[in-house]
VMD Tcl script that builds the backbone (N, CA, C; Angstrom):
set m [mol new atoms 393]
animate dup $m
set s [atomselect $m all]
$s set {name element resname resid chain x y z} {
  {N N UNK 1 A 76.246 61.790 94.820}
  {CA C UNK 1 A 75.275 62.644 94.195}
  {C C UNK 1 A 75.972 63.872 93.615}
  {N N UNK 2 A 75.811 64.553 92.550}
  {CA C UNK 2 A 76.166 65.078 91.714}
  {C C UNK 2 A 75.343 66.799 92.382}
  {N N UNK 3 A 76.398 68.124 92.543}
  {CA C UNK 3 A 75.960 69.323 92.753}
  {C C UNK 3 A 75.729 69.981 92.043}
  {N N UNK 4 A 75.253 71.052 90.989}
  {CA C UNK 4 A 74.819 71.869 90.123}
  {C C UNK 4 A 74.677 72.987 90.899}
  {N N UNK 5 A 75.562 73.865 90.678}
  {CA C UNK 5 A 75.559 75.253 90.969}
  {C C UNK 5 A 75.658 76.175 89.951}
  {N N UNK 6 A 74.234 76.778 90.047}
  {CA C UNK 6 A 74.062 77.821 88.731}
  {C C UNK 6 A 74.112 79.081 89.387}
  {N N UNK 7 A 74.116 79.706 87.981}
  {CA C UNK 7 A 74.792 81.114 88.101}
  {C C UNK 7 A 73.479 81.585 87.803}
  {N N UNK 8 A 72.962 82.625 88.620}
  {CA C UNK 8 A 71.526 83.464 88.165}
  {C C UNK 8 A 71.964 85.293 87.932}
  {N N UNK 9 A 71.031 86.021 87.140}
  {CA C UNK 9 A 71.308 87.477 86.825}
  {C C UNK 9 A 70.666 88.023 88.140}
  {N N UNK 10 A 69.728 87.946 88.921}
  {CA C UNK 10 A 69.352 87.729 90.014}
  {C C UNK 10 A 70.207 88.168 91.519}
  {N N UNK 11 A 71.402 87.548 91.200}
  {CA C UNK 11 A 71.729 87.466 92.618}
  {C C UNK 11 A 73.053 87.940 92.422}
  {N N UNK 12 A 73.460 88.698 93.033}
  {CA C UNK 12 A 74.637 90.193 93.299}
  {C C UNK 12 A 75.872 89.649 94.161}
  {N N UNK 13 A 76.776 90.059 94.093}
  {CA C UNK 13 A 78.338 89.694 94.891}
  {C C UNK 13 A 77.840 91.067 95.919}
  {N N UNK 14 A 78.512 90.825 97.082}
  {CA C UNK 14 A 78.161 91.316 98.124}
  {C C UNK 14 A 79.252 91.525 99.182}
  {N N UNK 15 A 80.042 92.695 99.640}
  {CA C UNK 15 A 81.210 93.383 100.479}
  {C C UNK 15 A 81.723 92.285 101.313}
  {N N UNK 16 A 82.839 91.435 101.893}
  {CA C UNK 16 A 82.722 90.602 102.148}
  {C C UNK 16 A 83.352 91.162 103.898}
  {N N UNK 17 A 82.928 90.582 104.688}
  {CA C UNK 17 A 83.290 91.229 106.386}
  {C C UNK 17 A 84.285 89.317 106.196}
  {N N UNK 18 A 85.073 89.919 106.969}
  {CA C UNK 18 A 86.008 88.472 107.287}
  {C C UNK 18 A 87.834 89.453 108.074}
  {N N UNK 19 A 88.440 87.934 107.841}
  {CA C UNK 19 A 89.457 88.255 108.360}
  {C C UNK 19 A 90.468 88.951 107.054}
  {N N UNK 20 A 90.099 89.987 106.615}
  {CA C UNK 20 A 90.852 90.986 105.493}
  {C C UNK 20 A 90.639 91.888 105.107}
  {N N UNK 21 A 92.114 92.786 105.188}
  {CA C UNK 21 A 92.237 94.372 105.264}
  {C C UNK 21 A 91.790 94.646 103.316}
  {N N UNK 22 A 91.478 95.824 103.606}
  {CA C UNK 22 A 91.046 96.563 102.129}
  {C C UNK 22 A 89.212 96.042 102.259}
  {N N UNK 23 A 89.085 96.311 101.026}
  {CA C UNK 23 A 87.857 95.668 100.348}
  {C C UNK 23 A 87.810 94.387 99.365}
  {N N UNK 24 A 86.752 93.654 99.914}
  {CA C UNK 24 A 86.945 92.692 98.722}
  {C C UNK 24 A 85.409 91.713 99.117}
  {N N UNK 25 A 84.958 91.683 97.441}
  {CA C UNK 25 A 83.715 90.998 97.566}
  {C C UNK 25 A 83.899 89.306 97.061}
  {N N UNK 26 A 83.302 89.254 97.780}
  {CA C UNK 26 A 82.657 87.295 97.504}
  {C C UNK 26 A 82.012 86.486 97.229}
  {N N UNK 27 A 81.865 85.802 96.346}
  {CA C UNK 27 A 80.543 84.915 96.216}
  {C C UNK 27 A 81.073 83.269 96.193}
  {N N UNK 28 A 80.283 82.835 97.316}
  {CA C UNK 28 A 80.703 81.409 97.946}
  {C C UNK 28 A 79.408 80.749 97.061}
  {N N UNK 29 A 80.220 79.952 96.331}
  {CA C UNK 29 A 79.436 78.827 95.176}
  {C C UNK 29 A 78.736 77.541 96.133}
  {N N UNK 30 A 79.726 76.768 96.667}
  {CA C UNK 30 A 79.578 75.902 97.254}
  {C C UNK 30 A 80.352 75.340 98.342}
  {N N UNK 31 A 79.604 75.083 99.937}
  {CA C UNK 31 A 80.605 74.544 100.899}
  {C C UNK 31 A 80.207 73.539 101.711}
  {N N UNK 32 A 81.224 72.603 101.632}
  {CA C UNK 32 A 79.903 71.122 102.678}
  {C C UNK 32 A 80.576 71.287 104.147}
  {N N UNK 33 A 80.224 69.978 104.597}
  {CA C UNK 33 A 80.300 69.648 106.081}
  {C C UNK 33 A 82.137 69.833 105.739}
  {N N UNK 34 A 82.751 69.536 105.469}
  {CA C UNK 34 A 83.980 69.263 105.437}
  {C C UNK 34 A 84.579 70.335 105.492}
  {N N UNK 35 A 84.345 71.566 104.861}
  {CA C UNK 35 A 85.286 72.499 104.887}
  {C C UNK 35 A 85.553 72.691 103.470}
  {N N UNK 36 A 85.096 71.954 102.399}
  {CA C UNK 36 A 85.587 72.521 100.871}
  {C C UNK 36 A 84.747 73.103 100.692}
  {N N UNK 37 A 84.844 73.908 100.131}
  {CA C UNK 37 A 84.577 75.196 99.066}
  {C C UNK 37 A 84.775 75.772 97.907}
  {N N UNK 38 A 84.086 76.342 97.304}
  {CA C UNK 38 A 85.029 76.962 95.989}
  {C C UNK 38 A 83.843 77.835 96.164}
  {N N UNK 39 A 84.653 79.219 95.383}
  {CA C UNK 39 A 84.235 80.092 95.467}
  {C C UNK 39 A 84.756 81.552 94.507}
  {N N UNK 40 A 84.309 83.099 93.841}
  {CA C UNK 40 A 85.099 83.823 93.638}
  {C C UNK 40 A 85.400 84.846 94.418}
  {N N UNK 41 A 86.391 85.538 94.564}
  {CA C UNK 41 A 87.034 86.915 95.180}
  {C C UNK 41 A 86.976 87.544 94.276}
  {N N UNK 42 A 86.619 89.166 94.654}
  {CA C UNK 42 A 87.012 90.169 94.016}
  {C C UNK 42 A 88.099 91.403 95.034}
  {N N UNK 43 A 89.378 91.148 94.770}
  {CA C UNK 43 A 90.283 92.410 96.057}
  {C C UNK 43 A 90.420 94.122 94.949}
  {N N UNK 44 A 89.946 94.611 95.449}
  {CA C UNK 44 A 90.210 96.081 95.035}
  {C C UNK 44 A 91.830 96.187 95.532}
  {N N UNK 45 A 92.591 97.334 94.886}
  {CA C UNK 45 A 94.105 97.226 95.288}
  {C C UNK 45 A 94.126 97.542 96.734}
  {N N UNK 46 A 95.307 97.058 96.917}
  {CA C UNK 46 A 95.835 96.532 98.263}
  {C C UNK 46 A 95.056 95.795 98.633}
  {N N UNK 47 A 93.609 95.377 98.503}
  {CA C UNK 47 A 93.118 94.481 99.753}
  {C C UNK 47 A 93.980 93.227 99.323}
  {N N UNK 48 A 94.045 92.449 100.885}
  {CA C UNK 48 A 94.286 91.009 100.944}
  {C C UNK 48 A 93.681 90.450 102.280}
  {N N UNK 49 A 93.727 89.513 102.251}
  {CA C UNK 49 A 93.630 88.567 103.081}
  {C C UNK 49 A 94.513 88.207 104.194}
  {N N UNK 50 A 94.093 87.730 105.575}
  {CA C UNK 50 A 95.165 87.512 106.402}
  {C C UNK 50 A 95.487 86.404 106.607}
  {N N UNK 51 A 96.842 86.661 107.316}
  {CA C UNK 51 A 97.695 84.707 107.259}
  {C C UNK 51 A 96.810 83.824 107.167}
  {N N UNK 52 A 96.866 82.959 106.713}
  {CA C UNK 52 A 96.236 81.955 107.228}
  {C C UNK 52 A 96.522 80.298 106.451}
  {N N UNK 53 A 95.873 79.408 106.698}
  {CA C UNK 53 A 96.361 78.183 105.898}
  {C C UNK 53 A 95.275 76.948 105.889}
  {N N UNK 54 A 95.298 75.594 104.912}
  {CA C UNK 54 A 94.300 75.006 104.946}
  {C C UNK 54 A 94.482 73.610 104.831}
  {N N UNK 55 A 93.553 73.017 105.933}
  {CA C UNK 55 A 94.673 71.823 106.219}
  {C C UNK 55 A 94.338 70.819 104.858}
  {N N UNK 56 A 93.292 71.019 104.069}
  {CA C UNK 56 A 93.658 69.891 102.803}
  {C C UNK 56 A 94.192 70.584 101.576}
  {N N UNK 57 A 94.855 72.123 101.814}
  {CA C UNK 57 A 95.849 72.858 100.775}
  {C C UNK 57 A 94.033 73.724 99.962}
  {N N UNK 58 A 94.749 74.863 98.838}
  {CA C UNK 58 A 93.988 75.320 98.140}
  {C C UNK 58 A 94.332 75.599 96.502}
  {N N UNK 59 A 93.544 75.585 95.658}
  {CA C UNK 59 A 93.882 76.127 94.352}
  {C C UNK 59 A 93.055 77.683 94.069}
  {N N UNK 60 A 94.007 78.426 93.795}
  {CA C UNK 60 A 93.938 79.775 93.160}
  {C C UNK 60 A 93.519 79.564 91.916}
  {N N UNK 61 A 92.489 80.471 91.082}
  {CA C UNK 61 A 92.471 80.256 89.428}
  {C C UNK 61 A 92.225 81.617 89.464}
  {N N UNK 62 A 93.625 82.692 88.731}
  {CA C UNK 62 A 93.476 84.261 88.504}
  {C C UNK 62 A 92.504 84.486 87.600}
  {N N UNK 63 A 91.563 84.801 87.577}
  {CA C UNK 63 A 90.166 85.483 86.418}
  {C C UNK 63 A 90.944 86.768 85.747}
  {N N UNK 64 A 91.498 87.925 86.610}
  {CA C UNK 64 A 91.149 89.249 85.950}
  {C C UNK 64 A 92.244 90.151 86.668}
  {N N UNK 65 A 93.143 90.522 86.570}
  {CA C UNK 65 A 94.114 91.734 87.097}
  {C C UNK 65 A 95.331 91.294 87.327}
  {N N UNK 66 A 95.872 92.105 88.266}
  {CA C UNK 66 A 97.615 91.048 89.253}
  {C C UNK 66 A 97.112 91.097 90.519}
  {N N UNK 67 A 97.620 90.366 91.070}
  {CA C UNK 67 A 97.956 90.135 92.511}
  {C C UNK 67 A 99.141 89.501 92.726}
  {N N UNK 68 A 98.969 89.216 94.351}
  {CA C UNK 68 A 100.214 88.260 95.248}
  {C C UNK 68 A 99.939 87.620 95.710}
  {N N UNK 69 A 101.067 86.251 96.025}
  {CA C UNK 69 A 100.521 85.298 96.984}
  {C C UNK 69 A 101.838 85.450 97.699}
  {N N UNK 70 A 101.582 85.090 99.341}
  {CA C UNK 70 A 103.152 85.247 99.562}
  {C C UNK 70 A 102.804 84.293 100.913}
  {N N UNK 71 A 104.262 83.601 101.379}
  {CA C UNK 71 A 104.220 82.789 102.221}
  {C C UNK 71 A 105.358 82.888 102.615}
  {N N UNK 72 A 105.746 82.588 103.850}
  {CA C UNK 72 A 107.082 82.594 104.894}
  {C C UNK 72 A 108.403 82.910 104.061}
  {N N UNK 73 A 108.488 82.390 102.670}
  {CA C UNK 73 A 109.475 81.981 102.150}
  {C C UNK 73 A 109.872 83.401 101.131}
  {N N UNK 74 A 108.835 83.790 100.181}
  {CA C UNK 74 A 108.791 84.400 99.017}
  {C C UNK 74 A 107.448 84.949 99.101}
  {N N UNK 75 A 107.234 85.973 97.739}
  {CA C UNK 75 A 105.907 86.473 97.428}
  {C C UNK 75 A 106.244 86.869 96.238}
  {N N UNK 76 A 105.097 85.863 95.280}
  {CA C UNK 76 A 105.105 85.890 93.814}
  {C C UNK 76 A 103.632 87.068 92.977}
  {N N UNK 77 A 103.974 87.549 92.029}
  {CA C UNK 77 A 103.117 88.355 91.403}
  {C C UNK 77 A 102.259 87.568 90.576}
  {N N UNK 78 A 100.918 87.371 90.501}
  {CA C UNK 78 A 100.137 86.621 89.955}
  {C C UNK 78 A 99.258 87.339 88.931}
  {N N UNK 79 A 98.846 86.678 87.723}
  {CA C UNK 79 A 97.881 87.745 87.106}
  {C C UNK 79 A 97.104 86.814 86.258}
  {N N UNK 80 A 95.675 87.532 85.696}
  {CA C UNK 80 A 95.143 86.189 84.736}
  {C C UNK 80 A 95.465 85.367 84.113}
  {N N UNK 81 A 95.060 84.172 84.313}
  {CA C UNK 81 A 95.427 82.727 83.644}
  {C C UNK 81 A 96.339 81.801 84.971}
  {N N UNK 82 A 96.895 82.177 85.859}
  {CA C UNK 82 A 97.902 81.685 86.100}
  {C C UNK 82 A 97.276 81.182 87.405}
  {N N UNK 83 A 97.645 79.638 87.791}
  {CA C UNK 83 A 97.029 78.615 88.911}
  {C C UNK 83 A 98.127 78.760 90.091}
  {N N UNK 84 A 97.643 78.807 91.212}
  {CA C UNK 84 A 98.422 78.701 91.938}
  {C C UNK 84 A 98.249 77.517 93.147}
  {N N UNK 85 A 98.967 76.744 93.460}
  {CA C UNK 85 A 98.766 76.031 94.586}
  {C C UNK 85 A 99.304 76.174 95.591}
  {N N UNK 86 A 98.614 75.993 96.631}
  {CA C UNK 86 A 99.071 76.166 97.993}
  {C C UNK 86 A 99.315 74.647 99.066}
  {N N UNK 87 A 100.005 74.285 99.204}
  {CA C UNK 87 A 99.701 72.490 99.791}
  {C C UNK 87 A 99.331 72.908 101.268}
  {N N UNK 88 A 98.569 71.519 101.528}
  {CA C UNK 88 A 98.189 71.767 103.316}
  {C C UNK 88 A 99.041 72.149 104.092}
  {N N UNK 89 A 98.287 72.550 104.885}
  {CA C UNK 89 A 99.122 73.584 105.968}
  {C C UNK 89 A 100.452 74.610 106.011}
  {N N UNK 90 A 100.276 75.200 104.306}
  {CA C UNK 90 A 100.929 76.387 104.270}
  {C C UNK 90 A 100.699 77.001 104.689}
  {N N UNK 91 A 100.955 78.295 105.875}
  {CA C UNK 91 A 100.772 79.529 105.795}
  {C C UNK 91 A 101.289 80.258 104.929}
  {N N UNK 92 A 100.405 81.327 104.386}
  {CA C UNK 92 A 100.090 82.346 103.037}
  {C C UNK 92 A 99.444 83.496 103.077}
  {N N UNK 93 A 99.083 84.101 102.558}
  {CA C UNK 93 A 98.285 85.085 101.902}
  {C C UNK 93 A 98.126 85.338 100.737}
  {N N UNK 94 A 97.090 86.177 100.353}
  {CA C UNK 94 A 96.945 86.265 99.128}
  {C C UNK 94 A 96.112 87.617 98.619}
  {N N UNK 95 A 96.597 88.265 97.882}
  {CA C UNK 95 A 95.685 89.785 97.660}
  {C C UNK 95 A 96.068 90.554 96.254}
  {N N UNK 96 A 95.422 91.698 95.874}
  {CA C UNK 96 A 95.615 92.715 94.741}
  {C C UNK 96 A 97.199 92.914 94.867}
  {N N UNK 97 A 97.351 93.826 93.992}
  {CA C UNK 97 A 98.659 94.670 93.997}
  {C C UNK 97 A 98.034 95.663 94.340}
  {N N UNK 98 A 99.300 97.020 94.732}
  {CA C UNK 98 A 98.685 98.373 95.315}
  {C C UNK 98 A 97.927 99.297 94.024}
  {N N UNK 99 A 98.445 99.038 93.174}
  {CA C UNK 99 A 97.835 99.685 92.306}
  {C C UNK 99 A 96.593 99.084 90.927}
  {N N UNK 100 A 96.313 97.303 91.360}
  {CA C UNK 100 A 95.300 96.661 90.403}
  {C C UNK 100 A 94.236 95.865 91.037}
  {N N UNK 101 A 93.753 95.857 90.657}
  {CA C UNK 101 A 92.760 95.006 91.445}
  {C C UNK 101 A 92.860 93.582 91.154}
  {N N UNK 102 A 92.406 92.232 91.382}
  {CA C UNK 102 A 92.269 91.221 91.330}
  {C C UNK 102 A 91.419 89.934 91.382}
  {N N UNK 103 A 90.898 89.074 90.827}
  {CA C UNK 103 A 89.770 88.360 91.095}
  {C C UNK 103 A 90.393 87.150 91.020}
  {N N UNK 104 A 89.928 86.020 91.488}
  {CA C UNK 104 A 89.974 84.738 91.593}
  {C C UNK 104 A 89.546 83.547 92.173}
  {N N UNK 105 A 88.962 82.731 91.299}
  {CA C UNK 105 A 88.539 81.218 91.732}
  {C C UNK 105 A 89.142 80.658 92.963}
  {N N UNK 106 A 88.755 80.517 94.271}
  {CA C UNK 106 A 89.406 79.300 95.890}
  {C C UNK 106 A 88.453 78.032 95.372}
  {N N UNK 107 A 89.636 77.404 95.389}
  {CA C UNK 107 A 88.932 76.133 95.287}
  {C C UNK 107 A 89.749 75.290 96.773}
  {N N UNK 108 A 88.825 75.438 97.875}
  {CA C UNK 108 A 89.765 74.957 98.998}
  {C C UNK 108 A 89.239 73.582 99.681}
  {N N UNK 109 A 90.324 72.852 100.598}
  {CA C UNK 109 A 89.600 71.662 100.327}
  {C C UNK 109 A 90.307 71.365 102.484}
  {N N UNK 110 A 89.219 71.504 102.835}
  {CA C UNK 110 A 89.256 71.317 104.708}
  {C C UNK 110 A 89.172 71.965 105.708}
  {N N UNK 111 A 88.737 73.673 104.570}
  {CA C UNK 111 A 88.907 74.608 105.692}
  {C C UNK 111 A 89.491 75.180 105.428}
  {N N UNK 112 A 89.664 76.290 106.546}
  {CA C UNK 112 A 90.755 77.762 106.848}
  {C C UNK 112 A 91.061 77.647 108.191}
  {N N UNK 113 A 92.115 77.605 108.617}
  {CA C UNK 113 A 92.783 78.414 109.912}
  {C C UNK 113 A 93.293 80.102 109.512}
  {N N UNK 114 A 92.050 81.024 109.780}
  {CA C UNK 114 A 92.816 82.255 110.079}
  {C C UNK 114 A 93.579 82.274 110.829}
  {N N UNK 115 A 94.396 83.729 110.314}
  {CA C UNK 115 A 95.824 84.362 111.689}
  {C C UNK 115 A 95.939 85.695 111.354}
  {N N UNK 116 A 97.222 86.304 111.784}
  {CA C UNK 116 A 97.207 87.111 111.971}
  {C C UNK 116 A 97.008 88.342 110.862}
  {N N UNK 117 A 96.781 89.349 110.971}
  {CA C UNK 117 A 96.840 90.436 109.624}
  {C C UNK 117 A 98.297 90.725 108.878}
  {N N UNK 118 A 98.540 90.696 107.935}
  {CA C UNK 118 A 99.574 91.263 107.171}
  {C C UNK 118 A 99.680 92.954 107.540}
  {N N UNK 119 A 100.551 92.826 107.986}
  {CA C UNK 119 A 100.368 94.458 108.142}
  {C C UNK 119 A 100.322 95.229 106.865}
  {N N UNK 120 A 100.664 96.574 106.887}
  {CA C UNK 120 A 100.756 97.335 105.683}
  {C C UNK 120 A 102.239 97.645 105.396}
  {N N UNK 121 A 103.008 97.938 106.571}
  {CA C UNK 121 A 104.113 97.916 106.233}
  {C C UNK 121 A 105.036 96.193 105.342}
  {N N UNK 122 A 104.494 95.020 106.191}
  {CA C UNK 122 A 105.079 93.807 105.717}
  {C C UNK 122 A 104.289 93.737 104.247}
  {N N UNK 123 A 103.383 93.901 103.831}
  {CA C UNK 123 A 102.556 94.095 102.200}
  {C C UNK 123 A 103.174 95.015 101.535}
  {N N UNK 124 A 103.762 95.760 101.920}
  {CA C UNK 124 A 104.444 97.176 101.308}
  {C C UNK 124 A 106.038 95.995 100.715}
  {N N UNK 125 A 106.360 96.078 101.714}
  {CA C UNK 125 A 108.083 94.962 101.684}
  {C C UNK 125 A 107.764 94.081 100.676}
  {N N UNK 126 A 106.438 93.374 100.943}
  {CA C UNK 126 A 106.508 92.073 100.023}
  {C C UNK 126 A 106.078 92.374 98.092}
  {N N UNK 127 A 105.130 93.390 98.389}
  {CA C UNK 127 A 104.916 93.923 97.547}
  {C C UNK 127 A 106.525 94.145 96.332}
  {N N UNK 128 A 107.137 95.139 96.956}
  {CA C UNK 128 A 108.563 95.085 96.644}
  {C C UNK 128 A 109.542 94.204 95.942}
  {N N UNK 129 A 109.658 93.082 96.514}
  {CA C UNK 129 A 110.283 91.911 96.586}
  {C C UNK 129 A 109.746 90.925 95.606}
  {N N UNK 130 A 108.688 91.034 95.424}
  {CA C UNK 130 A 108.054 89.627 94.399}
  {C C UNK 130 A 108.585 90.247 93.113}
  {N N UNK 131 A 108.956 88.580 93.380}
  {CA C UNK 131 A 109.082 87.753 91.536}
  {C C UNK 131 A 108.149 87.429 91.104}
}
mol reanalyze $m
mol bondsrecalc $m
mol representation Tube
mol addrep $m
């Protein structure tokens, strides 16, 4: 069966309480029994998100600003237009830069395992460091 999720003038993005430092609003499109979702973010600078990972992986789609995604390895600077994938059971994060804000399409597929917070000092470092 086929889902249709419309967009109404009606209905408002709304502060999102979860596992992530800063501010950042959300609007969850669609999520089944399974754990997929898709959905948009909005991170005001610095907010991000904490560790975390998904066991059928996720796709990023940047709408509007820069951000980061960063994982064990590296942390890359992201900005509109640009897709990012994450494969299952990466641990990652993902958030604004300190000084832009950021929006973007989760298109995730099994879930989330939250973890721990990114600190401010390790966001500061990574911040730094991205290519």
């Amino acid at each position: 069966m086929l889902t249709v999720v419309r967009q109404t003038a009606n209905v408002r993005s709304a502060r999102s309480e979860g596992p992530y430092t800063g501010e950042l609003w959300r609007d969850l499109f669609h999520q089944d029994k399974e754990g997929n979702a898709f959905g948009k973010v909005f991170f005001t600078p610095c907010a991000r998100t904490y560790w975390h990972s998904h066991p059928g992986g996720q796709l990023l789609v940047v709408q509007h600003g820069e951000g980061l995604v960063g994982d064990e390895h590296e942390t890359v600077r992201i900005s509109a237009g640009d897709l990012v994938w994450t494969p299952a059971g990466t641990r990652h994060w993902h958030g604004a830069t300190a000084t832009r804000s950021m929006m973007h399409l989760a298109i995730t597929f099994g879930g989330v395992d939250w973890q721990e917070e990114l600190a401010d000092a390790d966001y500061a470092e990574a911040e730094a460091r991205a290519t």
